[in-house]
C-alpha positions as CSV (number, residue, x, y, z in Angstrom):
1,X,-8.1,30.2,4.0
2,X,-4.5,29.1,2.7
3,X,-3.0,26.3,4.8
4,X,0.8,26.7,6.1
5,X,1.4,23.0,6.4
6,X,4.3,22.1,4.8
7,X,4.7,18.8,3.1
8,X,0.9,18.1,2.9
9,X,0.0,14.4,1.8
10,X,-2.6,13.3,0.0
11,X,-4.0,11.3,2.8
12,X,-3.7,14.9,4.7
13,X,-5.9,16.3,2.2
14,X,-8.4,13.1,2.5
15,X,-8.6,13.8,5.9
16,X,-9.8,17.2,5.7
17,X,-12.2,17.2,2.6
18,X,-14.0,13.8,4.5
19,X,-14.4,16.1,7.3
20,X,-15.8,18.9,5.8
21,X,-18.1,16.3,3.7
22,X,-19.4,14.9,7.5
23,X,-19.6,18.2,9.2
24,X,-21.7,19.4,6.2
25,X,-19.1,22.3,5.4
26,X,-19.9,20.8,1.7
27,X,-23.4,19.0,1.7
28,X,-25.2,16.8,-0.3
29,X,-25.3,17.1,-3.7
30,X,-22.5,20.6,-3.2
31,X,-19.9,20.9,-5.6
32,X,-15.9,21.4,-4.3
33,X,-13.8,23.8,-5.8
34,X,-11.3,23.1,-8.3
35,X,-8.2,20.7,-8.1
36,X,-6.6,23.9,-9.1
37,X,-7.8,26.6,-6.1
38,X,-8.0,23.2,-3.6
39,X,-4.2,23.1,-4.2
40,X,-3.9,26.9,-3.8
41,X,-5.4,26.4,-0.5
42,X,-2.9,23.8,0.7
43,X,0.1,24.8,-0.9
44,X,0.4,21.3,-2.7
45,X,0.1,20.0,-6.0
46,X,-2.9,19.5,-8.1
47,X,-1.4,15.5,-8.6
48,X,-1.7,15.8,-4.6
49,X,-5.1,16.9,-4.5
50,X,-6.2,14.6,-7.0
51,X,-5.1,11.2,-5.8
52,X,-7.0,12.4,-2.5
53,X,-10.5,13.0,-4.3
54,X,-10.2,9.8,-6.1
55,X,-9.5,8.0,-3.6
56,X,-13.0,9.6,-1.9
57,X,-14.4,9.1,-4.9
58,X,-13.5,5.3,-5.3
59,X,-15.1,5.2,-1.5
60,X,-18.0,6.7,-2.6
61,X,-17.9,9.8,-1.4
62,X,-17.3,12.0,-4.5
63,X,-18.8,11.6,-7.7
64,X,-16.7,13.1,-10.2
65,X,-16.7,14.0,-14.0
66,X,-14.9,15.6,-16.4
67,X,-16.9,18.6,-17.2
68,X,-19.4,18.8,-14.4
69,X,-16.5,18.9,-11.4
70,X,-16.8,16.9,-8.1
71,X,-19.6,16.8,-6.5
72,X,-20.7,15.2,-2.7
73,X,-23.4,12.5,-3.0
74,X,-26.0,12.8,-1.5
75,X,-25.9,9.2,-0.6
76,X,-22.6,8.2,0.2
77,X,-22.0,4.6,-1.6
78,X,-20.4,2.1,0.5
79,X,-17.7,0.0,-1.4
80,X,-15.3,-2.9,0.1
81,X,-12.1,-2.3,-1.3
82,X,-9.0,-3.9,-0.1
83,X,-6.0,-1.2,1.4
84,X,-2.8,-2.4,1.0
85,X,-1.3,-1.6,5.0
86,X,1.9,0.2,5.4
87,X,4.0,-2.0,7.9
88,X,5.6,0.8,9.1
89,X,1.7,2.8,10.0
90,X,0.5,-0.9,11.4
91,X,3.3,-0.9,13.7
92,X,3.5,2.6,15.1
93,X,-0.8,2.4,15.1
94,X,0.0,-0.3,18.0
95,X,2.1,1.4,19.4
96,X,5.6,0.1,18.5
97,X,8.9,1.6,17.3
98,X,9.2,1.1,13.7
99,X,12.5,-0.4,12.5
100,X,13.2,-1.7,9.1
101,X,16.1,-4.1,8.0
102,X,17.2,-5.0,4.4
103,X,18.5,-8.8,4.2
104,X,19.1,-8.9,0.5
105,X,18.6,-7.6,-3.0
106,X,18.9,-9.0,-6.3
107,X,18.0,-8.8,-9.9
108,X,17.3,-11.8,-11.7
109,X,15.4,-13.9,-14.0
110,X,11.7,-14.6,-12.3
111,X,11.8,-18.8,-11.2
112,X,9.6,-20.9,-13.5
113,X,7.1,-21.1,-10.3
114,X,6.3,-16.9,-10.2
115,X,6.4,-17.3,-14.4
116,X,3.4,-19.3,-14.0
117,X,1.4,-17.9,-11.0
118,X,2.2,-14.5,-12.5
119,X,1.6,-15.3,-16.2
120,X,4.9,-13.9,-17.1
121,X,7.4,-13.9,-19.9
122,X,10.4,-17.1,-19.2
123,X,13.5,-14.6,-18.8
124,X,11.6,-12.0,-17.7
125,X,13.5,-9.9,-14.8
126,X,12.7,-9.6,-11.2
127,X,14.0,-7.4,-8.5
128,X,13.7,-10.2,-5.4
129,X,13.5,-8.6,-2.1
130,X,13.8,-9.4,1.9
131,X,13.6,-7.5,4.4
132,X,12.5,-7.7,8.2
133,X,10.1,-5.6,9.5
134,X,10.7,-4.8,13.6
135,X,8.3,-3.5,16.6
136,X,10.2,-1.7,19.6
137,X,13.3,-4.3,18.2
138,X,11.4,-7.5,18.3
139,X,10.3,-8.7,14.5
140,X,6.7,-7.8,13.3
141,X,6.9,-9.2,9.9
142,X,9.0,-11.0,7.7
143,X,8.4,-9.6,3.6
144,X,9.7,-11.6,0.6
145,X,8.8,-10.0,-2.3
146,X,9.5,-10.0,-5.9
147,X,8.9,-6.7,-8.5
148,X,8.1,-7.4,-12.2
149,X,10.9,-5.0,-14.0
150,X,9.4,-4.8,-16.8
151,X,6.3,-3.3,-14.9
152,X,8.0,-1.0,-12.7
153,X,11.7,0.4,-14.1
154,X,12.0,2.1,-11.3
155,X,12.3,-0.4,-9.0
156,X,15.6,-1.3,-10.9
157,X,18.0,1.3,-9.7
158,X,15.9,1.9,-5.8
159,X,18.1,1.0,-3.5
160,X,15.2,0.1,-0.5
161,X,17.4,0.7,2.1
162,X,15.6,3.7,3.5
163,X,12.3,2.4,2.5
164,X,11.0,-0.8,2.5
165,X,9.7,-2.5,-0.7
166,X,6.0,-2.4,0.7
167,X,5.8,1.3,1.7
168,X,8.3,2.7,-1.9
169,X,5.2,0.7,-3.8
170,X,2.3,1.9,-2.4
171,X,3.7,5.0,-2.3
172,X,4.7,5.1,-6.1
173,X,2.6,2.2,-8.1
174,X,-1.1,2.2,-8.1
175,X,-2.8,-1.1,-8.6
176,X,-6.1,-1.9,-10.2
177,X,-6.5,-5.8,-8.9
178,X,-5.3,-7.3,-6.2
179,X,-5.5,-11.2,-5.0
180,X,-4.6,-12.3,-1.6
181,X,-4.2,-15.5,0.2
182,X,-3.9,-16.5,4.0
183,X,-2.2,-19.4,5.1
184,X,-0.5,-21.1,7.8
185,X,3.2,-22.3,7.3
186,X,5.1,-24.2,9.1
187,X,8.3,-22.4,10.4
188,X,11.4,-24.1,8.9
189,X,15.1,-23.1,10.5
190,X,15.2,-19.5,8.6
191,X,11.6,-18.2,9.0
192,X,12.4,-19.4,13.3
193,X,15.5,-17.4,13.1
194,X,14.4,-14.4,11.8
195,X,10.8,-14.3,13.7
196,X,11.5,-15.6,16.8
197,X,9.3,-18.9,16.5
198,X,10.3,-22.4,17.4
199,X,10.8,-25.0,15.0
200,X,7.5,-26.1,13.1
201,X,5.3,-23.2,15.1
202,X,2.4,-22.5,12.5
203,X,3.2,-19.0,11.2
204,X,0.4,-16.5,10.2
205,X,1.1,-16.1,6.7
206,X,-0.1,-13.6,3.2
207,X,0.3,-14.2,-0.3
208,X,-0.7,-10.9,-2.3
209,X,-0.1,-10.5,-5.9
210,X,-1.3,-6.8,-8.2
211,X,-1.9,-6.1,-11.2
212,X,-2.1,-2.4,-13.2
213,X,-4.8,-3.1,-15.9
214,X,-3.6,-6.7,-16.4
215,X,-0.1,-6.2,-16.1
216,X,1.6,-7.7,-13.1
217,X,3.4,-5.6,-10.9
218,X,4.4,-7.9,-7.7
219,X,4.2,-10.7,-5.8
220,X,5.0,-10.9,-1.9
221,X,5.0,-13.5,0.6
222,X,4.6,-11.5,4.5
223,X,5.3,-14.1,7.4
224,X,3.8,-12.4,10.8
225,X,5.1,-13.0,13.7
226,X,4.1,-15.2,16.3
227,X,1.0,-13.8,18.0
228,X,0.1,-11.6,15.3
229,X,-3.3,-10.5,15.0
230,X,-5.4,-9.4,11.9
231,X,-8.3,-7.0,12.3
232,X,-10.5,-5.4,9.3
233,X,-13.2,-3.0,9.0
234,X,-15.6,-3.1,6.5
């Protein structure tokens, strides 16, 4: 049956093939139909359809190859992986009003400190980023964030005024490593300002950093504001 959603996402199309994986629709060991009739189906793109199945596939649902098609295992294989959040999906999944605020934007050569932790090129260009992050008007998270050029072009004329840095990447740049760091820091004048903490308040903190096969993509620094909880599933 052909589906009339318009504007179907990948993570639509996740949603739907995991359920029909669970409810035995496709068993163990089945084979799914082609990218090319799945797309049919939903009136989306073949690109669509395949970012969804790999996705299933990377969470070991799927196994997939070239000439044999996708096929459901017949033991699912659990993997952790690390999701990058959306700010704007954690704060409306809590029940907040999403609002996004751009502070500044600028283009320059990376410092000699995100050279070094990035293993970058001295001269190399940056797009530097910062931007609040809001819950029903109160701040959620505080992002400072700067994009390798070289890495991601694209990021040279986007104007992140409509989208934050955090949800433009994850929607347009994969990533194939990922480190991250949690820290405390100690709220100086600007970081009290801006989240709503007093002076010196220990502020829940993340470092991430990607990479696309060894080329670095980003760096961010997210400052959470105070009470700010972190919950993951495994």
């Amino acid at each position: 049956m052909q589906h009339s959603k318009e504007n179907v996402s990948f993570r639509d199309i996740k949603e739907i093939v995991l359920g029909r994986i669970k409810d035995s629709t496709w068993p163990s060991d089945s084979i799914l139909p082609t990218e090319t009739d799945l797309a049919k189906e939903f009136s989306t793109t073949r690109t669509t359809i395949n970012r969804a199945l790999r996705e299933l596939a990377d969470e070991g649902y799927l196994d997939r190859k070239r000439k044999s098609g996708t096929r459901v295992r017949a033991a699912p294989i659990r993997q952790a992986r690390f999701k990058i959040p959306v700010v704007r999906e954690e704060v409306t999944e809590r029940g907040g009003a999403y609002r996004y605020n751009l502070i500044s934007s600028e283009i320059s050569s990376a410092p000699e400190w995100l050279v070094a932790k990035l293993d970058l090129k001295f001269g190399q260009n940056v797009r530097h980023i910062r931007c609040l992050h809001l819950s029903n008007t109160q701040p959620f998270q505080y992002e400072n964030r700067w994009i390798v050029l070289e890495s991601v072009p694209d990021a040279r004329e986007e104007t992140f005024t409509e989208f934050s840095p955090n949800e433009w990447l994850v929607q347009k740049v994969p990533f194939t490593d990922i480190e991250v760091s949690f820290l405390a820091t100690r709220a100086d004048q600007l970081l009290a300002d801006l989240l709503g903490a007093s002076l010196n308040e220990a502020i829940f903190t993340t470092e991430r950093s990607t990479w696309l096969k060894g080329t670095p993509v980003t760096f961010a620094r997210l400052y959470f504001a105070p009470g700010y909880r972190m919950t993951t599933r495994l």
